[in-house]
C-alpha positions as CSV (number, residue, x, y, z in Angstrom):
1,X,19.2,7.1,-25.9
2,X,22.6,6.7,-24.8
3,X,24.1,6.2,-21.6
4,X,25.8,2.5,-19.8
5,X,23.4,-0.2,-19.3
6,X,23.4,-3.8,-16.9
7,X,21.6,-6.7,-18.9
8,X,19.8,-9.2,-16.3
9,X,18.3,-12.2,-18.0
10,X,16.8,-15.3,-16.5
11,X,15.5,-18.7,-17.5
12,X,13.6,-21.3,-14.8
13,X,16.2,-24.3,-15.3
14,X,19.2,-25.7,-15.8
15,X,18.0,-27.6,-18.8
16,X,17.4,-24.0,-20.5
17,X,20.1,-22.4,-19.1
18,X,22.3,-25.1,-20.7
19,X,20.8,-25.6,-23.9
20,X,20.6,-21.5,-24.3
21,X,16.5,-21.8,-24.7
22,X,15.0,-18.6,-24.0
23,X,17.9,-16.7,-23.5
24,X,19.1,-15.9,-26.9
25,X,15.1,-14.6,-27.5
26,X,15.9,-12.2,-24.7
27,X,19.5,-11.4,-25.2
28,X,18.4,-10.3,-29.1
29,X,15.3,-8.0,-27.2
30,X,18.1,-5.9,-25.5
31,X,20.3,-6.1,-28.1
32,X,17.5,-5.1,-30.4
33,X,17.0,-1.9,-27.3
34,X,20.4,-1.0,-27.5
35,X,20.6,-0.6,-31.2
36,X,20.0,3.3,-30.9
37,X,22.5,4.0,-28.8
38,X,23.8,3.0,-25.3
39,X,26.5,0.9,-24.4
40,X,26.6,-2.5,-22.5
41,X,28.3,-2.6,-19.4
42,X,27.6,-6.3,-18.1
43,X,25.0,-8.9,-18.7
44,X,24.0,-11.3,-15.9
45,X,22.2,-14.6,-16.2
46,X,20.0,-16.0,-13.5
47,X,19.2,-19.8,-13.6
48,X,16.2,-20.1,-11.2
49,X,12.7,-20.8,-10.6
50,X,10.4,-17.8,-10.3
51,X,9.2,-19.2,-7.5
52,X,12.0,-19.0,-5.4
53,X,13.2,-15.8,-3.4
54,X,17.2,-16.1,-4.2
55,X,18.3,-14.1,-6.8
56,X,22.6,-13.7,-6.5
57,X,22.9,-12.9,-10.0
58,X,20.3,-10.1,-9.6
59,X,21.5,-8.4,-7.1
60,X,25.2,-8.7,-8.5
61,X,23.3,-6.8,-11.5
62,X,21.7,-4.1,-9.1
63,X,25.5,-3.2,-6.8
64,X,26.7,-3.1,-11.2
65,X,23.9,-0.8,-11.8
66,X,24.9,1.0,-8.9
67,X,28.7,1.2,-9.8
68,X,28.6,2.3,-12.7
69,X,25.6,4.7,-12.6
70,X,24.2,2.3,-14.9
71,X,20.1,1.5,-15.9
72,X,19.1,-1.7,-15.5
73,X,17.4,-3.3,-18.8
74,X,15.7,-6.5,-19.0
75,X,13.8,-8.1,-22.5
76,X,10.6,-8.8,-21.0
77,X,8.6,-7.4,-18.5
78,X,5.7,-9.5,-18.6
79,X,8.3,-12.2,-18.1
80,X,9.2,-10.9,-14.5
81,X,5.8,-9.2,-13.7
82,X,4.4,-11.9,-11.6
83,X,7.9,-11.7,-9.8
84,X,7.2,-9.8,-6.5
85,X,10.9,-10.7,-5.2
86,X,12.0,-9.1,-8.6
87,X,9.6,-6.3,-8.1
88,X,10.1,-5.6,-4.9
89,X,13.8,-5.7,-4.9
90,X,14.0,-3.4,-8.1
91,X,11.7,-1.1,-6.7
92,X,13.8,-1.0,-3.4
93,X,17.5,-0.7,-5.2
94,X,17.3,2.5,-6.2
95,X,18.8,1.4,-9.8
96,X,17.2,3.4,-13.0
97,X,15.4,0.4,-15.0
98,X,13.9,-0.1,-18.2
99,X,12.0,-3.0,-20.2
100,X,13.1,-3.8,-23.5
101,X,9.4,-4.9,-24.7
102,X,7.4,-1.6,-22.4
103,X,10.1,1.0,-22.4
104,X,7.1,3.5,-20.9
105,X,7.3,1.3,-17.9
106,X,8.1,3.5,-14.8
107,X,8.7,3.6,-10.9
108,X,5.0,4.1,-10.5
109,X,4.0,1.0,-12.8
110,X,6.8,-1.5,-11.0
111,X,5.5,-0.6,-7.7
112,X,2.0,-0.9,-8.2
113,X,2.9,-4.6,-10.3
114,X,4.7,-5.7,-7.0
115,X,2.0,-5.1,-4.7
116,X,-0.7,-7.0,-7.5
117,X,2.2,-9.7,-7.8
118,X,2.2,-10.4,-3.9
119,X,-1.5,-10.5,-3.4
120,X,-2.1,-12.5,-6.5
121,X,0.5,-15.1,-5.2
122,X,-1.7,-15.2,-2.3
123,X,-5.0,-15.1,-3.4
124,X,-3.8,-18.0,-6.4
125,X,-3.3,-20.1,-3.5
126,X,-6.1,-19.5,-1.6
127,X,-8.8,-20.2,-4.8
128,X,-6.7,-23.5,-5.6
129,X,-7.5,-24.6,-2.3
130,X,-10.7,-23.5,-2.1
131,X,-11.4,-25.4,-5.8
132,X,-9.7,-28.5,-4.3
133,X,-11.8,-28.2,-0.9
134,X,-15.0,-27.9,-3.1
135,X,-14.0,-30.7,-5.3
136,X,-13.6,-32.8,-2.3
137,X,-16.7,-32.0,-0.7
138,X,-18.1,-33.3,-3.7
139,X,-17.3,-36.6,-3.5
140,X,-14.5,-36.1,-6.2
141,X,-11.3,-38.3,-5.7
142,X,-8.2,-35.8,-6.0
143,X,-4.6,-37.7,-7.5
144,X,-3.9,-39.4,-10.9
145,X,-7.1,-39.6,-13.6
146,X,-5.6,-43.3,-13.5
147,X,-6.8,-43.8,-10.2
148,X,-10.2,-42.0,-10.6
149,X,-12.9,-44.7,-10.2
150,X,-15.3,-43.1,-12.9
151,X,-15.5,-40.7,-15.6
152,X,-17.8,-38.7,-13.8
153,X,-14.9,-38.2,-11.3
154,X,-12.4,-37.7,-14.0
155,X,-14.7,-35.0,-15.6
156,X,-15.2,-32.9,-12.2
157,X,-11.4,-33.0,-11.5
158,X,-10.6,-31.9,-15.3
159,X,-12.9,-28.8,-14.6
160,X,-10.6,-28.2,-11.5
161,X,-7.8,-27.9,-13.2
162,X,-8.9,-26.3,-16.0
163,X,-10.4,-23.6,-13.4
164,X,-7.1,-23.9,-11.8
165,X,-5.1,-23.0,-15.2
166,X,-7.8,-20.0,-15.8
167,X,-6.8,-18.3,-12.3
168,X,-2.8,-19.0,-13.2
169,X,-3.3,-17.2,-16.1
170,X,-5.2,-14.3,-15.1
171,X,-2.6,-13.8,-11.8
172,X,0.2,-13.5,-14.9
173,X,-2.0,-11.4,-17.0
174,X,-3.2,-8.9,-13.6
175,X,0.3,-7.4,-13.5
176,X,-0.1,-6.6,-17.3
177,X,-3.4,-5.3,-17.7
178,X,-2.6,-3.2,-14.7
179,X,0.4,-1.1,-16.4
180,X,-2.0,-1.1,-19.8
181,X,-5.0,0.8,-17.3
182,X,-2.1,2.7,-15.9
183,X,-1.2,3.5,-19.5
184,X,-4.5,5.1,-20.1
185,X,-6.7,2.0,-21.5
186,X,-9.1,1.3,-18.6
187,X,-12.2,-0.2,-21.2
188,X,-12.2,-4.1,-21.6
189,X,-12.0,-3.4,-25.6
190,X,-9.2,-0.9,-25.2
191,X,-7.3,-3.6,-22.9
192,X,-7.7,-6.5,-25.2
193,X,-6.1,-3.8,-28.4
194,X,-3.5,-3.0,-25.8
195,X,-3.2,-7.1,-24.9
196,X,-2.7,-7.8,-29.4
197,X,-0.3,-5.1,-29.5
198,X,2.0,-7.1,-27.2
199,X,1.8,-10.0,-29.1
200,X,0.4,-12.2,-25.3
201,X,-2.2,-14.3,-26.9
202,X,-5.7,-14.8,-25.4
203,X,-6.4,-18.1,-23.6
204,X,-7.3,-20.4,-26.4
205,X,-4.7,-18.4,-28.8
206,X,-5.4,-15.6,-31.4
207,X,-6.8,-12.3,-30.9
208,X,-8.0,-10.8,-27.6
209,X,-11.7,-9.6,-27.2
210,X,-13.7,-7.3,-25.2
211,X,-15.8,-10.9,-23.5
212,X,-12.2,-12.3,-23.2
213,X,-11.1,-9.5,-21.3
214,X,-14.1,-9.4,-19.2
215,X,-13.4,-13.2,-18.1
216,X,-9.9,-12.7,-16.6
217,X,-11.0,-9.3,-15.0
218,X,-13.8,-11.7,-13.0
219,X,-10.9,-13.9,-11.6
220,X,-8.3,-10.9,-10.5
């Protein structure tokens, strides 16, 4: 492998960036990477919430990259997939990157994850809403379960937000399953073997299956 290499690694909190949760996993992924050769020329940690558009310590890692004629590498791509500031920002810095868990990972993949990423931020929002609306419409009180007045109630608002978690999880998994198509597995059995490999377990843990796969490709 060879070659200088900028390690970027980020947690959502302060609480984990304190405490070191999360980021010894992914500082042992590209230390794990770098075992064959290649030397480390920085590492960078970002404490912040994926939801948020300010990244300092990323781009500090990107004018690094830059410097030294150095590839970015990061532990976890399905970690940042969802990421369309990330995303975007790589694909725009014209940095060499790599992904310590999907090495094969190219310019072509990152780009087309960044455009799923933005329109799945977007179209999560709009279903919540629409689920909420629907909910409403229904005669269903939205807040607490405490301050539901029955369990009918309760039991409408539960299947909300267990529809709600469903969609969050296929807008994380859509970025995935679109680099494992871009791979070369485009069937629904050939995704879930792709999905195993990875180690991302299905929704109610264990093994992915073909039906499985089918039911997240209905909500992206």
């Amino acid at each position: 492998m060879g070659g200088s290499f900028v390690s970027y690694l980020r947690v959502s909190t302060d609480r984990q960036g304190r405490s070191g949760l999360g980021l010894e996993g992914q500082r042992k992924a590209v230390a794990d990477y770098l075992a064959s050769g290649g030397s480390l020329v920085a590492e960078l940690v970002e404490i912040e919430s994926g939801a948020r558009d300010t990244r300092p310590r990323l781009a500090e890692a990107l004018a690094l990259s830059r410097l030294h004629g150095a590839t970015l590498v990061i532990a976890k791509l399905d970690r940042l997939s969802r990421d369309a500031h990330f995303l975007l920002g790589l694909q725009k810095a014209g940095v060499r990157f790599v992904a310590a868990d999907m090495p094969e990972a190219n310019e072509l993949v990152v780009g087309i994850m960044a455009v799923v990423a933005q329109a799945e931020r977007k179209m999560i929002s709009a279903r919540t809403k629409a689920a909420l609306a629907a909910a409403k419409a229904r005669g269903v009180r939205l807040g607490k379960p405490e301050n539901l007045r029955n369990q009918g109630a309760g039991q409408d608002r539960g299947r909300a937000q267990q529809a709600d978690r469903a969609a969050k999880r296929a807008q994380d998994l859509a970025p995935v399953i679109t680099a494992i198509r871009a791979a070369g597995a485009t069937s629904q059995g050939g995704i879930a073997a792709a999905l195993n490999t990875r180690g991302i377990p299905a929704p109610r843990g264990g093994a992915w299956s073909d039906v499985q796969v089918r039911r997240v490709l209905m909500l992206v």
